[in-house]
C-alpha positions as CSV (number, residue, x, y, z in Angstrom):
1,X,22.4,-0.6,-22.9
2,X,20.4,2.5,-21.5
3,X,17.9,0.7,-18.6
4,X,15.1,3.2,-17.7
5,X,14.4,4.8,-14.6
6,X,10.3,4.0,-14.1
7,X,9.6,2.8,-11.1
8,X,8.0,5.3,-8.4
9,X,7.8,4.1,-5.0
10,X,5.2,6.0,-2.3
11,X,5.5,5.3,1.3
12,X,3.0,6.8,3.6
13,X,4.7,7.5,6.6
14,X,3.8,8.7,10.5
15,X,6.2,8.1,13.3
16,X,8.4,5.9,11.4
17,X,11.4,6.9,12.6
18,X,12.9,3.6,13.4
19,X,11.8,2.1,10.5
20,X,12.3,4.6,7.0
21,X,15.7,5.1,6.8
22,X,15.8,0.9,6.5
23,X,12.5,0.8,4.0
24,X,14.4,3.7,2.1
25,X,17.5,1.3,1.7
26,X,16.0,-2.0,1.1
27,X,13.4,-0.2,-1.3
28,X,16.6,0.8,-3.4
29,X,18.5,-1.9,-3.3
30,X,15.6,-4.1,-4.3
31,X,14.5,-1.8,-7.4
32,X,18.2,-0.9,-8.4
33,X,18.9,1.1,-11.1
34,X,15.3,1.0,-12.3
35,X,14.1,3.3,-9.4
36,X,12.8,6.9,-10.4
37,X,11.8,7.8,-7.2
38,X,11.2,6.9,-3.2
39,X,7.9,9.5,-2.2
40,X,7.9,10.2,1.1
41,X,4.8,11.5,2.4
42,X,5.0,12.3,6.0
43,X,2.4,13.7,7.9
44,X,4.3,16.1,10.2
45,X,5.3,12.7,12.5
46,X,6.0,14.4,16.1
47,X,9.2,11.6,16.3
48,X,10.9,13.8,13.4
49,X,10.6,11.0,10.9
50,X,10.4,13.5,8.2
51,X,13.7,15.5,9.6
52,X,15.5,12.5,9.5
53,X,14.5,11.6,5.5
54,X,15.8,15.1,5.1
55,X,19.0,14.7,7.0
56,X,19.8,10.9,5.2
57,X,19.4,13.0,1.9
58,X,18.6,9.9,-0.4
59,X,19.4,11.1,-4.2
60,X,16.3,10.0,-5.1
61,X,13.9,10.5,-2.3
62,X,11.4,13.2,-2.4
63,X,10.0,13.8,1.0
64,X,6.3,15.5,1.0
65,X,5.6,16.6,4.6
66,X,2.2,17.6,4.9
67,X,1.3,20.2,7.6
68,X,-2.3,20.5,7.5
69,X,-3.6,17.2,6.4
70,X,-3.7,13.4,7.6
71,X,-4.4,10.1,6.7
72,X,-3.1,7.1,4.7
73,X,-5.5,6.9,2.0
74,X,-5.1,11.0,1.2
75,X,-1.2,10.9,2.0
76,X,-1.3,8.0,-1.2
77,X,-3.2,10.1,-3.2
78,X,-1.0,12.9,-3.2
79,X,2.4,10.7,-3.6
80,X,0.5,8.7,-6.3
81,X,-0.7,12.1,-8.4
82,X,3.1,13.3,-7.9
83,X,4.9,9.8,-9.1
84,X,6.4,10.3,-12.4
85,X,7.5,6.8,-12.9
86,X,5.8,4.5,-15.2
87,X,5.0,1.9,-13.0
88,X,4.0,2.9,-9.5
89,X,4.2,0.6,-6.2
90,X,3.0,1.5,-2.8
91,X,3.1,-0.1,0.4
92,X,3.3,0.8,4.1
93,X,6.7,2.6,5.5
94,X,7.0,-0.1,8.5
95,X,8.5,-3.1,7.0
96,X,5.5,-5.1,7.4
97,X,5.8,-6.5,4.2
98,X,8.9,-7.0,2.1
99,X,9.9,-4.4,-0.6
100,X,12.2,-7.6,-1.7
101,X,9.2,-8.5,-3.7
102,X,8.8,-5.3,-5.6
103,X,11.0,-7.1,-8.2
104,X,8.4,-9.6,-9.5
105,X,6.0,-7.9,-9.0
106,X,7.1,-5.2,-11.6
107,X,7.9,-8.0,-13.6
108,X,3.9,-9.2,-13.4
109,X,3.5,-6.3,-14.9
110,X,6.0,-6.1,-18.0
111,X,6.0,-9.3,-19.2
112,X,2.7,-10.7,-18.4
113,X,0.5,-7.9,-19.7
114,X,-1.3,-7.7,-16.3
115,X,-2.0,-3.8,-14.8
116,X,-2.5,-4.7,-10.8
117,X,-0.4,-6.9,-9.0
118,X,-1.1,-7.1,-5.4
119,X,1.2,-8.7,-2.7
120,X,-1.3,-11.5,-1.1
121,X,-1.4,-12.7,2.4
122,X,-4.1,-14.8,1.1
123,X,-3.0,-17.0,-2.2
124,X,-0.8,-20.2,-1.9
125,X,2.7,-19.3,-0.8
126,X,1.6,-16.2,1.2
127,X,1.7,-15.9,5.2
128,X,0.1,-13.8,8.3
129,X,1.9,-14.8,11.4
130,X,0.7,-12.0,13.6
131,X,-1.4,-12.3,16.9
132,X,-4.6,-14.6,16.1
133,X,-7.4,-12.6,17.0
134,X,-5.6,-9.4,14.4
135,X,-5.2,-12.9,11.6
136,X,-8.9,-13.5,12.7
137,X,-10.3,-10.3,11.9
138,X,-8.4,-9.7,8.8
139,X,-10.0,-13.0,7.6
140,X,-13.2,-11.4,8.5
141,X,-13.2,-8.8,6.4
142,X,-11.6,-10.0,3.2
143,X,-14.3,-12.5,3.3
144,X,-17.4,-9.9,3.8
145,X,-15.3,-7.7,1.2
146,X,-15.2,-11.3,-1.0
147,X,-18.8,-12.1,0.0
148,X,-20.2,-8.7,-0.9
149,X,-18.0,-7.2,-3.6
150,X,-16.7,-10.5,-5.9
151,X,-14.3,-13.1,-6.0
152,X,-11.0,-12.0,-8.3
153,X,-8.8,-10.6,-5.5
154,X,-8.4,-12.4,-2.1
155,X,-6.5,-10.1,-0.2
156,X,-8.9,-6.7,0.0
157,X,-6.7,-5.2,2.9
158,X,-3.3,-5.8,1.3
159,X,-1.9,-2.5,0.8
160,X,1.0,-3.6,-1.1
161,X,0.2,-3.2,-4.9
162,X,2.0,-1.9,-8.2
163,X,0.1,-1.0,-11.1
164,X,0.8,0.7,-14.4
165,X,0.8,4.7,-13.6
166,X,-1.9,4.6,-16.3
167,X,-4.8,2.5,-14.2
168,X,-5.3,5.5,-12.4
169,X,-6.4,7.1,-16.0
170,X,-9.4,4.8,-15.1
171,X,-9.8,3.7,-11.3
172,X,-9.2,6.3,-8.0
173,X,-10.2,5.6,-4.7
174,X,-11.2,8.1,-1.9
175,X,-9.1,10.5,0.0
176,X,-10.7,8.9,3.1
177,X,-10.7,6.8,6.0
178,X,-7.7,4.5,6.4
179,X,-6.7,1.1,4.9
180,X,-10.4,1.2,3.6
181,X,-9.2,2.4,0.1
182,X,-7.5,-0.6,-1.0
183,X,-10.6,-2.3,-0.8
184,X,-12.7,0.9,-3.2
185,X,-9.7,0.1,-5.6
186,X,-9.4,-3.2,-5.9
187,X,-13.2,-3.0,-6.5
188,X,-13.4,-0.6,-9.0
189,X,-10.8,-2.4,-10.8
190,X,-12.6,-5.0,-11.0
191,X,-15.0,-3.5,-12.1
192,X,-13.4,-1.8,-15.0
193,X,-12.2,-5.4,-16.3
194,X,-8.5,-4.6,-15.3
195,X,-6.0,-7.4,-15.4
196,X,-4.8,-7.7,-11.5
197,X,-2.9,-10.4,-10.5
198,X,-2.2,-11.3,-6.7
199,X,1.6,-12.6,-5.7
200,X,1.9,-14.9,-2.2
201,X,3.6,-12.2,0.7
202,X,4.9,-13.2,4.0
203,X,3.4,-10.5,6.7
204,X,6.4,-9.4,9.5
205,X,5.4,-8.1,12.7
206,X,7.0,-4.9,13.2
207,X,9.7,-4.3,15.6
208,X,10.1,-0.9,15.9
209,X,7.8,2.6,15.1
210,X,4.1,3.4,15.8
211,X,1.7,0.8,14.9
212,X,-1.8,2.5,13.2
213,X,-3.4,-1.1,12.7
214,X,-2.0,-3.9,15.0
215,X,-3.1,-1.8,17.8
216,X,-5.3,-2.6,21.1
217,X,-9.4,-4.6,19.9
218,X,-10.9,-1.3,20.2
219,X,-8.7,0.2,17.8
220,X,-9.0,-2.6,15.4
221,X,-12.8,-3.5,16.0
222,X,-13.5,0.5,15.1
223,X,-11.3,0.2,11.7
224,X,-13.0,-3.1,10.9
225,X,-16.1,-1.7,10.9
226,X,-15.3,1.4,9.2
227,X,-13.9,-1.5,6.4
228,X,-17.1,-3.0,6.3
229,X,-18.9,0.5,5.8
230,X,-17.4,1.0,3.0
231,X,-17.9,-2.0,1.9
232,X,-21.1,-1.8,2.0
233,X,-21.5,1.4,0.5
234,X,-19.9,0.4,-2.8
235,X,-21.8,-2.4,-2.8
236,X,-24.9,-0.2,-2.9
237,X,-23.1,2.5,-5.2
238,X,-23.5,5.0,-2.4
239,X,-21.7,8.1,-1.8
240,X,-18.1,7.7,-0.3
């Protein structure tokens, strides 16, 4: 029995050295002979995380280093226009959350007709054991991003989904910002009556690279209210 190749993983990365060449393993172990592709997209990390994708020479990792350009939510874009598989998961290159669950989740989406399955921090079975005051604010903002934009997901900020290839035929989200965009998706999903589905995930506190969200209160207090910005803003169908 032929099984096919269709699942296309993109992982973000910036100064993940200590962390891709294990992502890159447990990502294919966990998929197995379903995966199409790892995506790499590396921002030009100083640490030479994208010289040492190259030198591990994965068969099926394609490394985008991008000289010129920055961010998460454009370094997504890019993999996610380039992903050839059928089914397309995402999720951050630290470990934070476990590509063990890419599995069911790709199941979610074969055999119970839903498009969007999201890992959850935030449904029965899912957990956030990091510091209390970065669990704190995280609570904050999925429940402005809840308050102003709709119950149907309850995890805004995941960044752990994987959808049919063909959502983004009707949903995108904006180049921009940081973890901002899973919230525009998730919202125009919603929006566009898509099936999405959230699955519990257990949130790990990184050991080892360069932390762009877990960082010192200034840090997060700026990218919590850049979050609720754009919040706001799509509430209000304003320009993003």
């Amino acid at each position: 029995m032929t099984v096919n190749c269709d699942v296309s993983v993109v992982l973000p990365s910036y100064n993940e050295r200590e962390n891709v060449v294990g992502v890159i393993e447990k990502v294919s172990k966990a998929v197995g002979s379903r995966l199409k592709e790892i995506i790499i997209v590396d921002d030009n990390s100083p640490d030479g995380t994208w010289q040492l994708v190259e030198e591990y020479g994965h068969p099926k990792v394609r490394l985008i280093r991008r000289i010129d350009e920055k961010g998460l939510a454009s370094a997504l874009v890019r993999g996610i226009n380039e992903a050839m598989g059928s089914y397309v998961v995402w999720m951050d290159c630290d470990l934070g959350l476990s590509p063990e669950e890419i599995p069911n989740m790709i199941s979610k989406l074969e055999n119970h007709n839903y498009d969007i399955v999201i890992a959850s921090r935030y449904v029965p079975g899912g957990k956030d054991p990091r510091p209390s005051f970065r669990v704190f604010l995280s609570w904050m903002i999925n429940g402005f991003s809840i308050l102003f934009l709709g119950w149907g997901v309850r995890d805004y900020t995941s960044g752990f989904a994987a959808v049919h290839k063909s959502v983004f035929n009707v949903v995108s989200f904006s180049p921009k910002g940081f973890g901002e965009y899973f919230i525009e998706f998730a919202y125009k999903a919603k929006k566009n009556k898509l099936k999405i589905i959230e699955v519990p995930c257990v949130y790990t506190i990184r050991t080892g690279g360069l932390s762009k969200s877990d960082g010192e209160v200034r840090t997060l207090l700026r990218l919590g209210k850049d979050y609720g910005i754009r919040v706001l803003k799509l509430r209000l169908g304003l320009q993003i």
